[in-house]
N, C-alpha and C positions, 0 to 999 in steps of 0.2 A: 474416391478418397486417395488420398496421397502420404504417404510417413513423413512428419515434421522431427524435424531436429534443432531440439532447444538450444538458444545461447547460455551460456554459464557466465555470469558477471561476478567478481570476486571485491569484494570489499572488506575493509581490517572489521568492519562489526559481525563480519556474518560467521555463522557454524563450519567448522571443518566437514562433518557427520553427518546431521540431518538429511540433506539434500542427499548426498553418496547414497546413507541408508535407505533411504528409496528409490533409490535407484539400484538397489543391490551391487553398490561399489563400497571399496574399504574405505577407511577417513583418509581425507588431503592432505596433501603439503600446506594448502592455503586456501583460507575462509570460500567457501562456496555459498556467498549471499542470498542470489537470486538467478534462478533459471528461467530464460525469456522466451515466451513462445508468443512470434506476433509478426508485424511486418514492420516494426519503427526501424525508420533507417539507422539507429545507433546501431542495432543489432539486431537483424531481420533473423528470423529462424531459415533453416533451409529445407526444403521441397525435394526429396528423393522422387523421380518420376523414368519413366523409361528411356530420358535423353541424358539421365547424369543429376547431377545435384543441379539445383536455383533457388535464391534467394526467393523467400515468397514476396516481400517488395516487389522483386520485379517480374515473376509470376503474375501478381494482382497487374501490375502497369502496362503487360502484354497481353491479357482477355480480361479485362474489370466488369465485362458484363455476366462473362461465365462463372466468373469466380466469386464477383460480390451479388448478381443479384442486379437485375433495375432498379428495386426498389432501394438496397442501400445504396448505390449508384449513383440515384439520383436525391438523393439527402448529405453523400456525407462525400462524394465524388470520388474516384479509381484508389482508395485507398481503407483497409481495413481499420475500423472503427476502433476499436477495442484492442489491446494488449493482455494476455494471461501471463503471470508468472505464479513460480511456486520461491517464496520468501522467508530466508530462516534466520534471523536474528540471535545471536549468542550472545550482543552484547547492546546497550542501547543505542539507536544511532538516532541522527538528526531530529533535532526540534526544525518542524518546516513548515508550511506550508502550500498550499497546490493554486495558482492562479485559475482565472476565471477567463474564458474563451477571447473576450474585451481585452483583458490584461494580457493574456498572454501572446495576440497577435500585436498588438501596440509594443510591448516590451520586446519581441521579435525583432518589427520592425527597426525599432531602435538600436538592435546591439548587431545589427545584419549593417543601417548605416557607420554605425561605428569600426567596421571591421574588423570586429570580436568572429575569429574562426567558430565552426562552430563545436569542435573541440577543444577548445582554449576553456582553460580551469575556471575562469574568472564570469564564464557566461553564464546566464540562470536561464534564459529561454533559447531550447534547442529547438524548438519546434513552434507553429502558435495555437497549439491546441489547449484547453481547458486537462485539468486530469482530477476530476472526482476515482472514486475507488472502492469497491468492495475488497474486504479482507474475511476466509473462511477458513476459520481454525482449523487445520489438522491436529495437534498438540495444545496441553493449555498454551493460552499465548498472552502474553501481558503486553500494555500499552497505557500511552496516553492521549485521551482525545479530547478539546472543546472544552470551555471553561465552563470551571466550577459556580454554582450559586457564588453572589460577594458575599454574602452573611457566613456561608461555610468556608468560603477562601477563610476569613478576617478571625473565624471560630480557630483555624489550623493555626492561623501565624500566633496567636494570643497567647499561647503557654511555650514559645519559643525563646527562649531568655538570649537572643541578639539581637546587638542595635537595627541592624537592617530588616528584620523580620519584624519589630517594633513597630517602623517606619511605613510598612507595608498594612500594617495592622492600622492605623492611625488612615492611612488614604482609603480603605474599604470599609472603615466606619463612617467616614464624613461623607463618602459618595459610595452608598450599596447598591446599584446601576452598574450600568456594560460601561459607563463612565469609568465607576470606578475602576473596574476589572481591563478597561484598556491604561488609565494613568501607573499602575501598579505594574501592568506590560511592561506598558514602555518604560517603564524606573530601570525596568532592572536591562532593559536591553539597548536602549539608544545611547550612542556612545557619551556624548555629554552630562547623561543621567547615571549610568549603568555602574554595580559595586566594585568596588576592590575584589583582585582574588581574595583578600584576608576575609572582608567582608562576609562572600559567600561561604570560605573556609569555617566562618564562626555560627555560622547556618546551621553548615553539613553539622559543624561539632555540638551544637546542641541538639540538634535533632540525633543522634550518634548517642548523647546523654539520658535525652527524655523516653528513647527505647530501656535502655539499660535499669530504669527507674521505675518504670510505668507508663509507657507512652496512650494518651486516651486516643491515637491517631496512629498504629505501629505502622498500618499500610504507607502510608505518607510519608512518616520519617523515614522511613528505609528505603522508600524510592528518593528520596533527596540525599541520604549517604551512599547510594546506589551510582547515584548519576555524578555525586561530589569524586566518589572515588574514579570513577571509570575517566571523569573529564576535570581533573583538578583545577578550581578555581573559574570553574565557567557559570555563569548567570542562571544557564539553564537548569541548574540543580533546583533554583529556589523558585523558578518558576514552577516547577511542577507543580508545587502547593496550588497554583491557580488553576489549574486543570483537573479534569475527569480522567482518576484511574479507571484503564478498563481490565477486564480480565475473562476474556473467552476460553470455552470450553471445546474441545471438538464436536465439531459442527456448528458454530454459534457463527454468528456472523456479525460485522461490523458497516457501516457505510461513511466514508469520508468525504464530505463536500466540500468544491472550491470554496478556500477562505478558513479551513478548518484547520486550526492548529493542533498537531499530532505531531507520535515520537512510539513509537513501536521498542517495546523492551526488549522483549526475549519468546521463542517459540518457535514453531511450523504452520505455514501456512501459505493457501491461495490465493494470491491476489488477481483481481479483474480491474482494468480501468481503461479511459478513455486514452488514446494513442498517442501519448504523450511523454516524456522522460523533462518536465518542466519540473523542476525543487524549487522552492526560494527557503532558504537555510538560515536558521536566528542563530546557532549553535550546537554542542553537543557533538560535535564533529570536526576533523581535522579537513575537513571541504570548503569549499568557496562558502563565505557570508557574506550576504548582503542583507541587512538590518534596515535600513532606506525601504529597500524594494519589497521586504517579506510584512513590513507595517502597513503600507500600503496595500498589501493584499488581505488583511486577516478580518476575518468576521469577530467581532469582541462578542457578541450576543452571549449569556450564558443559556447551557440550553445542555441536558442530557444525551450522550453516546448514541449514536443513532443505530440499533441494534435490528435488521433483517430478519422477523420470520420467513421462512419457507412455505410455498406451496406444495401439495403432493400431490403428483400426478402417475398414473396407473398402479399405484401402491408401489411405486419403486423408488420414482424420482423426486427429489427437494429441489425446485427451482426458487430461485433468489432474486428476488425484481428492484432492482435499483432503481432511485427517483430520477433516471437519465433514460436517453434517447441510446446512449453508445454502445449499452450491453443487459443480458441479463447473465445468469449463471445457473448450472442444475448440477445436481449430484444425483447418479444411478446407483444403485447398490445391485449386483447382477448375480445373480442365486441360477442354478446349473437348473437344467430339465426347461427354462422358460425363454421366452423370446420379449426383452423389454423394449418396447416402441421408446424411442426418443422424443423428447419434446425440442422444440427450436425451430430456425427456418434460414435461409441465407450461409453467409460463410460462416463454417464451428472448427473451432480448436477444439480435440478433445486430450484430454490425458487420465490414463491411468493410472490411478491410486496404486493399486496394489491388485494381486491375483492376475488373470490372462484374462481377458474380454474381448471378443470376436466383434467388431464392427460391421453391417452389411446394409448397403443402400443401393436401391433401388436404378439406381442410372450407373452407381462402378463397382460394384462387385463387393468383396468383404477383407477386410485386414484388421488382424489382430495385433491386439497390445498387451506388453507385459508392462509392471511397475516401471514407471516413470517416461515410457514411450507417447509420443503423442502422432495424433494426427488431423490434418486440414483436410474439411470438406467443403469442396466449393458449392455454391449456392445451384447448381443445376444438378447435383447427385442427389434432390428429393429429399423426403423421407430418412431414417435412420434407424436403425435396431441393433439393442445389441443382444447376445446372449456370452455366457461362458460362466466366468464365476469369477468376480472382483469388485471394483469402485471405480468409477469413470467419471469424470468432471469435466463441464462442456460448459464453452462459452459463445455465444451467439448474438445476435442483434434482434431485440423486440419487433 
């Protein structure tokens, strides 16, 4: 086992606090969004080891059989499947969507011919991986996921008193179908279709009304004055009415599939996904859009939040099994006097929730972690156990 050292990615949506406070740091000068523990070239975590600090990228790229394992090796080839972070939202960010492994290597291809760097603001495929994604509440954590029923969209828009939410209501009565629910998309988002700021202004301000009044929807309205206020005049306010609010509890879990339209509100939490940093962005964000390319990608089907139970394994651990090849997830709860076996196999990120938990395996020895410390086990250290007294969350390849 080796000590990982998370990247810190800083974005205008994310919390000062959250992140620090677990970390047992004061709050920041500046949003501390998300902490990245993985090997994506954007920003590889680094690998404390007895020769100096390494990039685990290029760790895994200098022994990939020791580190990942033959068998992920030879499925997903010299490069860690999965990416962990820990994700804190303080304010709504991006309506997006995640491509599909097809999409996302063809869109690749494409913007690598084009000679779009691949830090250039205006690219949407940095990589050409698929990025499905589990999200595991630490904190309530609110969101949006997946469209709503059309009968329930058309039920919200009906006691809206703006012309554009009229409009909306009129196309999901005549077509109550994923028909509908994609012509009502795209109304409000392709550029030729899409409302005036006034338009969506008059949205926010009824809905802003119909709380103050008696709203028979108050969830709703307030996430559309929510998102009016934070993104004055953006489309995505009104979208939201076509969407699945979600709202996790700690420990609840979420799973997003390529093609899933989402927008994550507000909270703390773990994210797991497939090795990817691919966005395609409708709005909601002062970041590259592309509205062409995120239509193209989106699944219109309506269809409920796809919410993860847990298995439980030696009465300690909740593993979390996502409908992918790329990862699973487990949470240990670690109680002093006992020795909790770990579940998993191959390369694991683990991190520390909270308390000290002593790691020991079988082929390198044992290192401990305090809140918000992580660390990579390569796939030849076996086995795993922890004891001490905390919360450990590990991510591994099925």
């Amino acid at each position: 086992m080796l000590r990982l050292q998370g990247h810190v990615r800083s974005y205008a949506w994310g919390s000062r606090s959250a992140i620090p406070r677990l970390l047992g740091q004061p709050v920041q000068a500046d949003p501390v969004a998300e902490l990245w523990f993985g090997a994506h070239p954007a920003s590889p975590s680094v690998l404390q080891d007895d020769h100096g600090p390494v990039a685990l990228d290029q760790a895994i790229a200098d022994d990939p059989e020791r580190m990942l394992g033959a068998s992920v090796l030879a499925r997903f080839g010299p490069s860690l499947p999965y990416l962990l972070k820990l994700v804190a939202p303080e304010r709504p960010l991006s309506l997006q969507v995640h491509p599909s492994v097809d999409r996302a290597r063809e869109g690749f291809a494409a913007e690598e011919a084009a000679g779009l760097g691949r830090d250039d603001p205006r690219r949407n495929y940095r990589d050409r991986n698929h990025k499905p994604e589990l999200l595991y509440a630490l904190t309530r954590f609110e969101a949006l996921c997946g469209f709503r029923a059309p009968r329930r969209a058309a039920e919200l828009m009906a006691g809206i008193d703006a012309p554009l939410a009229k409009r909306l209501h009129e196309v999901l009565v005549a077509e109550p179908t994923y028909e509908g629910i994609r012509a009502a998309f795209r109304s409000l988002l392709e550029p030729e279709l899409r409302p005036s700021e006034d338009e969506v202004q008059t949205v926010a301000d009824a809905c802003r009304l119909r709380l103050v009044d008696g709203s028979p929807s108050p969830r709703a309205d307030r996430t559309v004055v929510q998102l009016a206020d934070a993104y004055p005049g953006d489309p995505g306010a009104v979208t939201s009415l076509l969407l699945n609010p979600v709202t996790l509890e700690p420990g609840d879990a979420l799973f997003v599939p390529a093609g899933g339209v989402h927008a994550y509100l507000k909270g703390l939490g773990v994210e797991v996904m497939a090795n990817s940093d691919n966005v395609l962005r409708a709005g909601l964000t002062r970041k590259h859009v592309d509205i062409p390319e995120l239509l193209a990608n989106v699944d219109y089907v309506a269809a409920p939040p796809i919410r993860v139970g847990p298995e439980v394994f030696y009465g300690a651990t909740k593993v979390y099994y996502a409908p992918v090849d790329d990862f699973e997830l487990s949470v240990t709860t670690v109680t002093s006097g006992r020795e909790h076996p770990l579940p998993g196999r191959g390369p694991r990120v683990l991190v520390c929730l909270e308390g000290h938990v002593t790691l020991d395996s079988v082929g390198d020895g044992s290192l401990t972690l305090g809140p918000g410390e992580a660390a990579f086990a390569p796939a030849d250290d076996g086995p795993l156990s922890a004891r001490g007294r905390g919360r450990l969350v590990q991510a591994d390849v099925p």
